[in-house]
C-alpha positions as CSV (number, residue, x, y, z in Angstrom):
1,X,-76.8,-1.8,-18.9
2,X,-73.7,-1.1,-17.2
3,X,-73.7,-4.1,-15.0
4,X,-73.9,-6.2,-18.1
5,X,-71.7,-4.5,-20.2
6,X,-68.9,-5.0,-17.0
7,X,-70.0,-8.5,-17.5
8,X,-68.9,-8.5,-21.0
9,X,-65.7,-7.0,-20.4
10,X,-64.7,-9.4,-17.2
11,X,-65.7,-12.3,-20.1
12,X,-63.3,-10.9,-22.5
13,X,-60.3,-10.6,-20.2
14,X,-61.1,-14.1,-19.0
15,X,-60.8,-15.7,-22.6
16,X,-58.1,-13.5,-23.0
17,X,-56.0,-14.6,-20.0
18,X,-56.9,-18.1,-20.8
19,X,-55.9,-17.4,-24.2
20,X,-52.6,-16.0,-23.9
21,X,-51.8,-18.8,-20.9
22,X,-52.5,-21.7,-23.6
23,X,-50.4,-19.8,-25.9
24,X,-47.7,-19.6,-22.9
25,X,-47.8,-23.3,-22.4
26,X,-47.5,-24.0,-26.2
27,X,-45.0,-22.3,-26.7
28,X,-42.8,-23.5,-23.7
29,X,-43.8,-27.1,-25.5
30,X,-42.3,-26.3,-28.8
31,X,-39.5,-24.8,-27.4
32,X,-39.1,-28.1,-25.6
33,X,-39.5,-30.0,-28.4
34,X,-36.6,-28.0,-30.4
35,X,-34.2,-29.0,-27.6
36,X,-35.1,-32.7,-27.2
37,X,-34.6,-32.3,-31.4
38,X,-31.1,-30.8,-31.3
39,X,-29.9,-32.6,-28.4
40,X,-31.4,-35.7,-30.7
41,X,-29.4,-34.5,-33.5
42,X,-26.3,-33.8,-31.7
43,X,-26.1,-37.3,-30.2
44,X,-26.7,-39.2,-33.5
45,X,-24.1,-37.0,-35.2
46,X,-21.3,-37.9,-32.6
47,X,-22.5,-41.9,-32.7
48,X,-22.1,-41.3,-36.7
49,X,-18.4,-39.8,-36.3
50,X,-17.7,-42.5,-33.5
51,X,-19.2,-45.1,-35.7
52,X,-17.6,-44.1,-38.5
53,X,-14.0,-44.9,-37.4
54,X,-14.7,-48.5,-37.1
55,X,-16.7,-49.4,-40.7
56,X,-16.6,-47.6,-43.9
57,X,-18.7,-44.5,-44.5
58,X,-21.1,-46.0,-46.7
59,X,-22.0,-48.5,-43.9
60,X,-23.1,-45.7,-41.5
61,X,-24.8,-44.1,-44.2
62,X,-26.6,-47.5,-44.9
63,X,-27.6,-47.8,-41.5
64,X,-28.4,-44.4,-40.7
65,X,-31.4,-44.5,-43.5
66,X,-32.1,-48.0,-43.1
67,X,-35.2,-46.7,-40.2
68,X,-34.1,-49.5,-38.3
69,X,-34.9,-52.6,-40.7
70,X,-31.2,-54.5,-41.3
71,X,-32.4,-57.2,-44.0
72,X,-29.5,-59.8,-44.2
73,X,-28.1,-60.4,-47.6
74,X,-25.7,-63.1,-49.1
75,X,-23.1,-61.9,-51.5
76,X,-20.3,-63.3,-53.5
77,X,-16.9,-61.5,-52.0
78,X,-13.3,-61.9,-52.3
79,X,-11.6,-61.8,-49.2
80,X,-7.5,-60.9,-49.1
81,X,-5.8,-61.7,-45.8
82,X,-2.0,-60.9,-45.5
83,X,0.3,-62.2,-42.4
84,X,3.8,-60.8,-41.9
85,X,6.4,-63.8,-42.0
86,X,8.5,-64.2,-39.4
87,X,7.3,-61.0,-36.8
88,X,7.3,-62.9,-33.7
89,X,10.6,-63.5,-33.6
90,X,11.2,-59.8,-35.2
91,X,9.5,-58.8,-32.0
92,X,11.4,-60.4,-29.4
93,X,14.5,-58.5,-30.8
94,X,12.9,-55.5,-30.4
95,X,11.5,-52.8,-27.7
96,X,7.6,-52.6,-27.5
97,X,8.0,-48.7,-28.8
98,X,9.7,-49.7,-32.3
99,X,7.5,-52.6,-32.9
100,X,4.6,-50.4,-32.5
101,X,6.7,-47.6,-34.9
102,X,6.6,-50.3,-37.1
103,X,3.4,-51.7,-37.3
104,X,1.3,-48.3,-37.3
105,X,3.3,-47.2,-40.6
106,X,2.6,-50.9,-42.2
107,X,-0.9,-51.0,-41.4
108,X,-1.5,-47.3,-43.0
109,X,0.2,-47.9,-46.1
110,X,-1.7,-51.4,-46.7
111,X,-4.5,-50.0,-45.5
112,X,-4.4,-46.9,-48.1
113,X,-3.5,-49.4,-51.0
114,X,-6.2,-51.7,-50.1
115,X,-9.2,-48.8,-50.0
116,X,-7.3,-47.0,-53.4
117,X,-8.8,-50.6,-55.5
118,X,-12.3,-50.4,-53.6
119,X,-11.4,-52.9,-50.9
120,X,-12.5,-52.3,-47.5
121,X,-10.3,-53.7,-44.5
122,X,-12.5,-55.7,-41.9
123,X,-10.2,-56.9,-39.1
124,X,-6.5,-56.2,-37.8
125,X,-5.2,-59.2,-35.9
126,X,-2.2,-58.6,-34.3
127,X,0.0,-58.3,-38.3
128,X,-2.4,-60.0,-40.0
129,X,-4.8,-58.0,-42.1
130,X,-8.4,-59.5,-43.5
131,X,-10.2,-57.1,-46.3
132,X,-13.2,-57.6,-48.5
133,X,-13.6,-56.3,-52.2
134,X,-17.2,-56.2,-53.3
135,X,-18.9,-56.2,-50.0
136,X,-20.3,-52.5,-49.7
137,X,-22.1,-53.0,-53.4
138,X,-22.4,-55.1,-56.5
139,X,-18.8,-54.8,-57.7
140,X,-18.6,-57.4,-61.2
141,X,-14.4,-56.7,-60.7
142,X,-13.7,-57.1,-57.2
143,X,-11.2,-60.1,-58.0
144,X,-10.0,-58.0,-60.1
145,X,-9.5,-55.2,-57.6
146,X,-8.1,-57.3,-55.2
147,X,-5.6,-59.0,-57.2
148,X,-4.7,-55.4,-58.2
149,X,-4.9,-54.7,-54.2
150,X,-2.5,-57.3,-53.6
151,X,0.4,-56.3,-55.8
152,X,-0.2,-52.8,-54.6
153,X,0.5,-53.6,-51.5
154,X,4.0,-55.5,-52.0
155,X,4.8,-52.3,-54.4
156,X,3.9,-50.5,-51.1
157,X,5.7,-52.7,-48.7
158,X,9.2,-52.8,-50.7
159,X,8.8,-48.4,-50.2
160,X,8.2,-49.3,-46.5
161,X,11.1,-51.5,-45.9
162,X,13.4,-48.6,-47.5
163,X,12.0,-46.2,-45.1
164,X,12.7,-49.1,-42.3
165,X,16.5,-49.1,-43.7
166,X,17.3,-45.8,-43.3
167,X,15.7,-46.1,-39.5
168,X,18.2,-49.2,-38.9
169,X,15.2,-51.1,-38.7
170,X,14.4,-54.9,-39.9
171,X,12.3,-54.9,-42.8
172,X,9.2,-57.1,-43.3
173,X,8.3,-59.6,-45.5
174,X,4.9,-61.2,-46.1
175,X,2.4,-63.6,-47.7
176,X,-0.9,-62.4,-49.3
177,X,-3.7,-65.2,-49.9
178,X,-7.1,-64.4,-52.5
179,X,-10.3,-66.2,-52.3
180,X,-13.6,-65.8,-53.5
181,X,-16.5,-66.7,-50.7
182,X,-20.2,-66.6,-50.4
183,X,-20.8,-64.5,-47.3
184,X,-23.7,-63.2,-44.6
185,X,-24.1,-59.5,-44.5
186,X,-25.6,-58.1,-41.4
187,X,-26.0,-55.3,-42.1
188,X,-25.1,-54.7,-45.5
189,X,-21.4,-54.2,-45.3
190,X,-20.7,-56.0,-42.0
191,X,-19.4,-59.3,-42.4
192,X,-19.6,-62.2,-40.2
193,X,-16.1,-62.8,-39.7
194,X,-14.1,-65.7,-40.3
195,X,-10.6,-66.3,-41.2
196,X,-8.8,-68.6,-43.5
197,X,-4.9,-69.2,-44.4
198,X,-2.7,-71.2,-46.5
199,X,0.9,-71.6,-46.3
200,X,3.2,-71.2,-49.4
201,X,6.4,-70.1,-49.6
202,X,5.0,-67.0,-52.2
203,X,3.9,-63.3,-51.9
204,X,0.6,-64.4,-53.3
205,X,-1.2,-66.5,-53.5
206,X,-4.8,-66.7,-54.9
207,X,-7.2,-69.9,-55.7
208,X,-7.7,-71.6,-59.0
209,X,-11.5,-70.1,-58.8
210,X,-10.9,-66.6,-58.0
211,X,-8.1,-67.2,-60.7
212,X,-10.7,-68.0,-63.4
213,X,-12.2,-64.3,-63.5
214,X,-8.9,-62.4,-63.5
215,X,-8.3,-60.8,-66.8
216,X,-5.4,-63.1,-68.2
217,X,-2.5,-60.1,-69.2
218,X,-1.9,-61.2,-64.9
219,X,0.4,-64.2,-64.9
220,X,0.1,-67.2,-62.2
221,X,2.4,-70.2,-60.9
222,X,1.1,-73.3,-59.7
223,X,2.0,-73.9,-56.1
């Protein structure tokens, strides 16, 4: 009786040890799990922040709950592109420092007067500037918000060049172009880039077509 009840006992502790050992290992496993998770986490926030200075915030949001599927789309888009006349030669008469003075402020202020009517700049090119109004959604006014982008910007631009005055600096002077295009969306938001300009010896210029869906309180000159 004694022999088996020993028995008994040894079988207990057994299950027991093998019991609390398989509770050992899953736990070590979980808390393995919850590192892999975080460190998971961590990473995809800092690519979000890091991504998030190139494209618009609603791109990496797009992306980020897309689960990997990216389905191309074409959409109607009106495309503003603004060159600063005359800058090469501006730079030649200057020191690398002030040109660069000059072009951080003018790419902020047209920058902020671009995203302020919903447009979304796409590509700096030396002092050019490409932007897209109605790419990031269905947007029935984004002519309309870039025309209204546009004379933003040369309200914008005439502050600038006082602030370049006062710094005994040359001010700038530039030409803004407005066209309405069918483009590829990969992902939604992302544009295959492409770049078209016109030369005309006025601020602004926008297309007969885009010109036909502008509210008509904005006035226009044949060129």
């Amino acid at each position: 009786m004694i022999i088996m009840n020993l028995g008994f006992v040894l079988t207990i502790v057994i299950l027991t040890v093998i019991f609390l050992f398989a509770l050992l290992m899953q736990q070590k496993k979980i808390r393995l799990l919850e590192n892999l998770h975080d460190h998971a986490k961590n990473k995809l926030e800092n690519l979000q922040v890091n991504f998030g200075h190139f494209v618009p915030q609603e791109v990496v949001e797009q992306l980020t709950d897309a689960e990997g599927h990216y389905k191309p789309i074409m959409r109607n888009v009106t495309v503003l592109f603004a060159d600063l006349k005359g800058f090469t030669q501006m730079c030649d008469q200057l020191n690398p420092s002030e040109v660069v003075e000059i072009l951080n402020g003018y790419f902020r202020i047209m920058s902020k007067a671009i995203s302020e009517n919903h447009g979304r700049v796409t590509e700096l090119t030396g002092d050019g500037i490409l932007a897209l109004f109605g790419a990031l959604g269905n947007n029935p006014w984004h002519i309309q918000d870039a025309v209204n982008g546009a004379l933003a910007m040369r309200s914008a631009l005439e502050r600038y060049n006082i602030e370049l005055r006062e710094k005994s600096l040359p001010e700038l002077y530039f030409g803004i172009g407005i066209i309405i295009f069918s483009i590829l969306l990969i992902p939604p938001g992302i544009s295959l880039l492409f770049f078209w300009q016109g030369r005309y010896n006025v601020p602004i210029v926008c297309s007969d077509f885009s010109r036909s869906f502008l509210c008509p309180y904005i006035p226009f000159k044949a060129v």
